[in-house]
C-alpha positions, 0 to 999 in steps of 0.5 A: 165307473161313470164316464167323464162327459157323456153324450147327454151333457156334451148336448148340454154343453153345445146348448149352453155355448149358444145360450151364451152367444145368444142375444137373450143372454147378452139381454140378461147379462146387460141387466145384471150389469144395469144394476149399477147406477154408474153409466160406467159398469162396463167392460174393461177398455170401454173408453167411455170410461177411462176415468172408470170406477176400481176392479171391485166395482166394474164388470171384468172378464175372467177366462175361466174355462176354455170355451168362454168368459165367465164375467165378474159380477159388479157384486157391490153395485148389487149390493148398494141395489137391492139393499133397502134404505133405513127408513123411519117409516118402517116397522119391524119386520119389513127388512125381513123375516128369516127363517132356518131349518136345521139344528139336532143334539149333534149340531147347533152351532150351524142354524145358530150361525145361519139365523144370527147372520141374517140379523147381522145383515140386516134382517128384522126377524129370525128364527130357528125350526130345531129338534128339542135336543137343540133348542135349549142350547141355539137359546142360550146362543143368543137371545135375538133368535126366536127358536121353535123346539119342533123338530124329531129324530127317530130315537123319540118318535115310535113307528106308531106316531110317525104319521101323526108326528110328521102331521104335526110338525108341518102344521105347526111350521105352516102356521108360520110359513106365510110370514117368512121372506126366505127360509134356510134349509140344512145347516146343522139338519143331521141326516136323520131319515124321520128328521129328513122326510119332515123336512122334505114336507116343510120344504114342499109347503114353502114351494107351494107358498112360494117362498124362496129357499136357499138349501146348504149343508145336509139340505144338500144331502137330502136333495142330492137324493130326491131332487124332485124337492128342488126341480124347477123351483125357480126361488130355490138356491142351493149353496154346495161347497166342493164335495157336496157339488161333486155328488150333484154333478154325480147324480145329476149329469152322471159324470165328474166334474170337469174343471176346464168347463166349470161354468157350462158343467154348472149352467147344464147342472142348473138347466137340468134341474129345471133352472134353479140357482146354483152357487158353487163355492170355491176360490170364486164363487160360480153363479149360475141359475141355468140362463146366465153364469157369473162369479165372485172372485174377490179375495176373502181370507185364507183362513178355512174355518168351519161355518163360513158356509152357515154365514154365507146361507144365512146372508145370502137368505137376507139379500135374496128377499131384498131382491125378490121384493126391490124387483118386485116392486122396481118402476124400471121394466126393464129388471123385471127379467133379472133373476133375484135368486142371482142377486142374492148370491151374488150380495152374500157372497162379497159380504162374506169374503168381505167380513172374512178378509176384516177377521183374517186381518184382526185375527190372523190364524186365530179367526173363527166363525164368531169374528167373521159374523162380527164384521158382516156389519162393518163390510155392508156398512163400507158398501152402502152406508146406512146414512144414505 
């Protein structure tokens, strides 16, 4: 039996308590904050705004654990950020390029879901790295997607080719990495030990390429037993829902998860894999990247069908790109320090609540993954107009 906290996390939880208290985090939190271009994103009861924006879009407290806040991210400020303008001077390609990792003969309707959303948002490309199994079927999904028929499983691949195989398959994915704003590890992936280990080497190349990756699903899985793929990979995002970050909290802190600390047990899981960002799904989001911890609580949909988390990985891909390069290229100084991972999470998870609560609403119990994809549009559009 594991013990509920041991000795090595209750150092991690006194580490986080002064992280909190400390003025690099309140820095931090003030930048996340800064975002917005109201001078009023501020604390409820600040009287400088009494006249102050809705609860949707101002920084709010939430005690969500019993040692400290856990604030609310002004998540449509962040929204109307980093999303870039629709320009006439753009060509294609310049809002992003996606690609998703995943797809086997038994799943195709994940990366499907995954790579569609990401066009849905806004992205300019998006492909598909898939077995050849699924490729024919994620193909007759959609036309928009490009899809690569790459991938194998061990049933078509004797021991003897493995090595060449595996070669093979990473070379073909490397002439194409470089182009890539952000890939999508996991959705539909299957748990294949040949189709995993030629994923862990795609996943060791997109680091050194230094492209970010947000891993979810059976990426989860992969991780979860080598996690020298995601250690201190600072553009690396991991989207556990609430089995996949019990097996984390397992393996990594060697204890259960504990409900009256969320935000410390997710800002030391995130701090012990050498500050990657976290996105623990849930009734809110909890967002943590190991420094600062914020969440996402605005409601969605009481509707649990499955592939919300395949949109959510695929928006979350999108806006972490646009993050990643509005920071970059940002006049400001003083956002330079904010972690574009963060942002990223924090954009993808209102739009989904958003086009989910716009599906639930249509379609009550009949809502699907497709009707939620459908209103990712309309939910960014009420955010940030493209007319403006």
């Amino acid at each position: 039996m594991r013990n509920h906290c041991p000795h090595a996390w209750h150092q991690q939880q006194h580490s986080g308590r002064m992280w909190a208290a400390s003025p690099a985090f309140r820095r931090r939190l003030f930048l996340l904050r800064s975002l917005s271009p109201s001078p009023c994103a501020a604390l409820p009861g600040n009287a400088a705004c009494s006249s102050s924006p809705s609860p949707s879009t101002s920084i709010r407290v939430n005690a969500m654990s019993a040692s400290g806040p856990v604030y609310e991210a002004d998540a449509e400020a962040v929204v109307r950020r980093i999303t870039p303008p629709l320009d006439r001077a753009r060509h294609k390609g310049q809002a992003g390029k996606i690609a998703v990792i995943g797809g086997c003969r038994e799943y195709t309707g994940a990366p499907y879901f995954a790579a569609i959303s990401a066009l849905k948002v806004g992205a300019d490309l998006s492909h598909v790295f898939c077995t050849r199994d699924a490729a024919t079927v994620i193909k007759s999904y959609s036309p928009e997607l490009i899809v690569h028929p790459i991938l194998e499983e061990s049933y078509s691949v004797s021991d003897g080719e493995r090595e060449y195989v595996s070669s093979r398959i990473l070379t073909e994915v490397a002439k194409w990495m470089e182009r890539f704003d952000c890939i999508v590890v996991g959705p539909g992936l299957g748990r294949d030990s040949f189709l995993l280990d030629c994923v862990s080497n795609i996943m060791r190349h997109a680091r050194q390429a230094n492209i970010p990756t947000v891993v979810d699903g059976d990426g989860l899985f992969l991780i979860t037993n080598n996690l020298s793929l995601v250690e201190g990979n600072l553009l690396a995002i991991l989207t556990p829902n609430v089995y996949e970050y019990k097996r984390l909290v397992q393996k990594v802190l060697n204890c259960e998860v504990n409900e009256e600390n969320a935000s410390e047990q997710l800002t030391a899981l995130c701090q012990k894999i050498g500050g990657i960002t976290i996105m623990r799904k849930g009734k809110a989001d909890i967002i943590s990247d190991g420094k600062t911890v914020t969440q996402v609580s605005t409601f969605g949909s009481p509707r649990r069908c499955g592939g919300q988390g395949d949109i959510l990985s695929g928006s979350v891909a999108v806006f972490a790109s646009w993050a990643r390069h509005f920071l970059l290229t940002n006049e400001y100084p003083t956002e330079k320090s904010v972690n574009p991972m963060m942002l990223g999470c924090i954009a993808g998870s209102l739009l989904l609540r958003k086009a989910a609560s716009h599906a639930f609403e249509k379609n009550k119990r009949s809502t699907v993954t497709t009707d939620i994809i459908e209103f990712l549009g309309k939910s960014l559009e009420d955010i940030c107009p493209a007319g403006h």
